[in-house]
C-alpha positions as a Markdown table, in Angstrom:
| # | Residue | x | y | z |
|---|---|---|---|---|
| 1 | Unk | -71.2 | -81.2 | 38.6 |
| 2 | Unk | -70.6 | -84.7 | 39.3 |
| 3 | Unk | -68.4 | -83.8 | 42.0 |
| 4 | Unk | -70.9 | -81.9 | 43.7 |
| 5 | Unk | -73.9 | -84.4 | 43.8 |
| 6 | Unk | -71.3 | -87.0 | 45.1 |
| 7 | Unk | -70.8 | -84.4 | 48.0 |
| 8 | Unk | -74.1 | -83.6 | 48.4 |
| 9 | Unk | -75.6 | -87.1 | 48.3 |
| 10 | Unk | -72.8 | -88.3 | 51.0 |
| 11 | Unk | -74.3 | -85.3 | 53.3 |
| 12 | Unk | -77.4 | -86.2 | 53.1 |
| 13 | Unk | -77.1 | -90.2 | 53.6 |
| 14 | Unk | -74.8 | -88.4 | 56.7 |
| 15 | Unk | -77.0 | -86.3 | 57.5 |
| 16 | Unk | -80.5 | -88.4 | 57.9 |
| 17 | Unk | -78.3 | -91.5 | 59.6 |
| 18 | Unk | -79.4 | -93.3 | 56.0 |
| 19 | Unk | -78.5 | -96.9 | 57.4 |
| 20 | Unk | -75.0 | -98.8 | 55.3 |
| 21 | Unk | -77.2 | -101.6 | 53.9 |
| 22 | Unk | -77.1 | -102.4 | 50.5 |
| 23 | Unk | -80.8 | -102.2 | 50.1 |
| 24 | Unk | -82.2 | -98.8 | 52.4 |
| 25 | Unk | -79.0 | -97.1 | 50.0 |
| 26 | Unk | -80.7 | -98.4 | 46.9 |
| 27 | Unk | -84.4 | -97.3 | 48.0 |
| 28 | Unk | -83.4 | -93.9 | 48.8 |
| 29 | Unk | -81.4 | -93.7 | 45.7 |
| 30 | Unk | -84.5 | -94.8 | 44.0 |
| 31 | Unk | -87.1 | -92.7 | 45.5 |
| 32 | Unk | -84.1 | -89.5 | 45.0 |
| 33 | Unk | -84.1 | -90.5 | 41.0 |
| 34 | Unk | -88.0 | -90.5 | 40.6 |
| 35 | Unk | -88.3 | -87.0 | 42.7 |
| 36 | Unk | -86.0 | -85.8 | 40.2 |
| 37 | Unk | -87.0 | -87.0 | 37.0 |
| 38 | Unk | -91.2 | -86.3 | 37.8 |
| 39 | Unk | -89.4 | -82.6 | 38.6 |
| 40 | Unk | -87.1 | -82.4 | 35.3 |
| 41 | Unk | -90.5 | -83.5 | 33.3 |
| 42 | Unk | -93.1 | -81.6 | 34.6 |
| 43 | Unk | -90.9 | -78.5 | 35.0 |
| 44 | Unk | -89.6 | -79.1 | 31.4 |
| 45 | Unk | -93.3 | -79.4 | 29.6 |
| 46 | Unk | -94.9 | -77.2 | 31.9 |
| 47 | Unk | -92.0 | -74.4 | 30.7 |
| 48 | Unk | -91.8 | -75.8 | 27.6 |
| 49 | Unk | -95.3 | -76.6 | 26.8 |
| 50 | Unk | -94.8 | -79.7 | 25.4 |
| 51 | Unk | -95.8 | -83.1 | 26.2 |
| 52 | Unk | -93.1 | -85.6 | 27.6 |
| 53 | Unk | -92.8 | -87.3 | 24.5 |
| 54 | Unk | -92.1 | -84.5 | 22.1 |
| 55 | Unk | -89.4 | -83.6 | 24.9 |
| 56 | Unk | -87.9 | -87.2 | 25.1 |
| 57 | Unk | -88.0 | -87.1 | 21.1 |
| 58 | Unk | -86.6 | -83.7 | 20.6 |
| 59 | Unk | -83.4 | -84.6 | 22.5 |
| 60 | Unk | -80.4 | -85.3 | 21.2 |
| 61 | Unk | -79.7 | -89.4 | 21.3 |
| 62 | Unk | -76.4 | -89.0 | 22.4 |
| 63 | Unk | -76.5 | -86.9 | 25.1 |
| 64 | Unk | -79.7 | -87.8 | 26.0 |
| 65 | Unk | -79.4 | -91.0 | 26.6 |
| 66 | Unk | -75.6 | -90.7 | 28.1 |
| 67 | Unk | -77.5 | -87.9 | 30.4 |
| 68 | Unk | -80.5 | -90.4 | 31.6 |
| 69 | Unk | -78.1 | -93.3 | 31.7 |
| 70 | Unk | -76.1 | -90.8 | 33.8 |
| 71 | Unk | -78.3 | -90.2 | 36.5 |
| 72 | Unk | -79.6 | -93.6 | 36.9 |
| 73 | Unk | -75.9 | -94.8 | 37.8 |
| 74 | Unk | -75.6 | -92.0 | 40.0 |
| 75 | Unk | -78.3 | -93.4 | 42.1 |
């Protein structure tokens, strides 16, 4: 998996001529990290039907946090 969002986040930098400074690579990350965690919430309590907080507290606190802690450094 990690492999593959590594690929697909170099083809799309590529691919919308992202420019190589520092900062418009941090802002996209940025903006690409709140699209998907407003998507992995709202999909997860609308299917779910539970409110973000029973979500966040039903996880595990291992994985849970290696997984958010995860996709923040992958940004």
């Amino acid at each position: 998996m990690f492999v593959v969002t590594v690929v697909a986040a170099r083809w799309r930098v590529h691919h919308l001529a992202v420019p190589s400074l520092p900062i418009a690579r941090v802002e996209m990350g940025g903006v690409a990290l709140a699209f998907l965690l407003a998507a992995e919430f709202g999909l997860v309590t609308w299917l779910r039907g539970i409110p973000t907080k029973e979500y966040l507290t039903t996880r595990d606190p291992v994985s849970g946090t290696i997984y958010y802690v995860e996709s923040l450094e992958l940004q």
